[in-house]
Kinemage of the C-alpha trace (Angstrom):
@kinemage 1
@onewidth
@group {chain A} dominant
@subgroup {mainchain}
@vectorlist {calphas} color= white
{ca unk a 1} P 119.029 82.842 104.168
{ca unk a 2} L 120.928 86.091 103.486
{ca unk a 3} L 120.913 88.754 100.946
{ca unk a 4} L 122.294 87.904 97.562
{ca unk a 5} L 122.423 89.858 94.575
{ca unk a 6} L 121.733 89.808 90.281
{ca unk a 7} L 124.280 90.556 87.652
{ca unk a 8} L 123.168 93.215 85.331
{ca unk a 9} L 124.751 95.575 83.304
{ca unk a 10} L 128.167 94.509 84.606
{ca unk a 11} L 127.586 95.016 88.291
{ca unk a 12} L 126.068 93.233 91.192
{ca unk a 13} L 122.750 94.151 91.830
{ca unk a 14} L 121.868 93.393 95.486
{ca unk a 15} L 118.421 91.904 96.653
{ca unk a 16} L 117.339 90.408 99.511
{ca unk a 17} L 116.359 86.657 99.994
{ca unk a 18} L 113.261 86.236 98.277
{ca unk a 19} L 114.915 88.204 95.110
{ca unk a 20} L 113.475 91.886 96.251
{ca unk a 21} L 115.567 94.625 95.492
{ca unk a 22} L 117.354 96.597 98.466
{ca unk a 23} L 117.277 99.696 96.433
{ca unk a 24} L 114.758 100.745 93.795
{ca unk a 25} L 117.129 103.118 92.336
{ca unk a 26} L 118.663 99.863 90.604
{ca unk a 27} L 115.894 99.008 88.296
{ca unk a 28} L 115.891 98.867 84.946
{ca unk a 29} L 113.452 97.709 82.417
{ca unk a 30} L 116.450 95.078 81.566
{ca unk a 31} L 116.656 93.976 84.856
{ca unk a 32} L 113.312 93.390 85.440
{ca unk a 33} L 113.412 91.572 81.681
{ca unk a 34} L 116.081 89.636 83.174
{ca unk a 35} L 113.539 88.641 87.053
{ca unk a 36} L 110.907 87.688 84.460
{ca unk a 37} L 112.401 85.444 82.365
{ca unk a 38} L 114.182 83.685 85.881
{ca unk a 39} L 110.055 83.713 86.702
{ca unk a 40} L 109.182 82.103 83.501
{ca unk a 41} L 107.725 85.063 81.640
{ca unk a 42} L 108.380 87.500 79.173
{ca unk a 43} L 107.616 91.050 79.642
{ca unk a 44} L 105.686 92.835 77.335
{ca unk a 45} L 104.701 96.406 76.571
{ca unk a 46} L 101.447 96.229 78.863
{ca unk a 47} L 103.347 94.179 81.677
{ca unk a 48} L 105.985 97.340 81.193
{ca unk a 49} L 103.175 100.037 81.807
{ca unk a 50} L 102.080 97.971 84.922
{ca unk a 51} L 105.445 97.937 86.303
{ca unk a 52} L 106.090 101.770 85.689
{ca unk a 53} L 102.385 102.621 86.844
{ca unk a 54} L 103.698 100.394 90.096
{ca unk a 55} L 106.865 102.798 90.549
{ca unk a 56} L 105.024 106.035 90.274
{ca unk a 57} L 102.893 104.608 93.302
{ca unk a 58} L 105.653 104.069 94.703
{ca unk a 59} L 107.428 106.784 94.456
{ca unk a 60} L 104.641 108.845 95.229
{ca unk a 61} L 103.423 106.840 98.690
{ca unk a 62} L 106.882 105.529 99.502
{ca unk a 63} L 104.751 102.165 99.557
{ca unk a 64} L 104.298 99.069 97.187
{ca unk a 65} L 101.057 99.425 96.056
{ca unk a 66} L 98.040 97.542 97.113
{ca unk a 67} L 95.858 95.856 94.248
{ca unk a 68} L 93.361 98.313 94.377
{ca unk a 69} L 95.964 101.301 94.865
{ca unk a 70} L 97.478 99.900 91.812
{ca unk a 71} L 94.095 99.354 89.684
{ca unk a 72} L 93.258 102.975 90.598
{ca unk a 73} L 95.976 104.614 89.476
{ca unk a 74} L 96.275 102.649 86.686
{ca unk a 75} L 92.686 103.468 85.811
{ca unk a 76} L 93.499 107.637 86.706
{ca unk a 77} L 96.664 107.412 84.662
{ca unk a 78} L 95.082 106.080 80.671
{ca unk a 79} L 95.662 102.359 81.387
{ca unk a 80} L 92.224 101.088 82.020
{ca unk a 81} L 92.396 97.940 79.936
{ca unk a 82} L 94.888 96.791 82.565
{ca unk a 83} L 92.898 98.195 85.517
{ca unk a 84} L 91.341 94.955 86.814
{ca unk a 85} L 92.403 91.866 89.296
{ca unk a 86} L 91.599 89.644 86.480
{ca unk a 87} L 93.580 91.094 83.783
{ca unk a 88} L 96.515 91.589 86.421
{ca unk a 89} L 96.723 87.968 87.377
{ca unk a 90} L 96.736 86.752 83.666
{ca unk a 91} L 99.713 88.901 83.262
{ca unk a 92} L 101.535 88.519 86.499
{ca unk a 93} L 100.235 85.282 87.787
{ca unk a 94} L 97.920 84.453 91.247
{ca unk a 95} L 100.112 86.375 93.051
{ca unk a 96} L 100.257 89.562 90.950
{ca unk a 97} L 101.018 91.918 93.381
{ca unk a 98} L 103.870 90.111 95.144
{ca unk a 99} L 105.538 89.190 91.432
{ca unk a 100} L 104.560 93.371 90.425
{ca unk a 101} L 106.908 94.856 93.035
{ca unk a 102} L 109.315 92.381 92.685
{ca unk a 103} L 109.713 92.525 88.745
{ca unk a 104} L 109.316 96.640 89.711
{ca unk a 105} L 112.343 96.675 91.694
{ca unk a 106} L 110.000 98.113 94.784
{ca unk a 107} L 109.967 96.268 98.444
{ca unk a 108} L 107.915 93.315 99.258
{ca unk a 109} L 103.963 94.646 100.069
{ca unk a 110} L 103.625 94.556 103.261
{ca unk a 111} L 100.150 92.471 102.523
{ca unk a 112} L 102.711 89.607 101.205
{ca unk a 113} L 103.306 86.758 103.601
């Protein structure tokens, strides 16, 4: 399967097979409004603030975060009611992570088979 790409904004958006991004720099909260409802959700202010916390690991490890990367920082940066594996997977599903980066416009974890 090759790459393929979204419509948003206007313009082609291009992602790879399994609906990741090739470029971060594409993102925007309506785009990722646009992956959730494809995914069957609708985004909301706290699944926003997971998603940003997500980028700003990101773009400071040049890495998808890891759960517990992710919990952390959410934790260190004033979002501790969504700093837990529990509260991440009601909002994002069993596999949080995997649907986080994607929805996050960020490359598939590396941890993600």
């Amino acid at each position: 399967m090759g790459a393929s790409a979204y419509e948003a904004g206007g313009r082609a958006v291009p992602c790879d097979a399994e609906g990741f991004l090739l470029s971060s720099a594409d993102w925007t909260e309506d785009l990722a409004r646009q992956l959730a409802a494809g995914m069957g959700m609708e985004l909301t202010e706290r699944h926003l603030a997971v998603l940003h916390e997500a980028r700003r690991y990101y773009e400071d490890y040049a890495v998808p975060p890891p759960q517990r990367g992710l919990i952390l920082s959410l934790r260190q940066h004033g979002h501790g009611d969504l700093a837990s594996s529990a509260v991440l997977a009601t909002l994002f599903g069993g596999s949080a992570v995997r649907a986080i980066a994607r929805l996050a416009g960020l490359p598939k974890p590396a941890s993600c088979l």
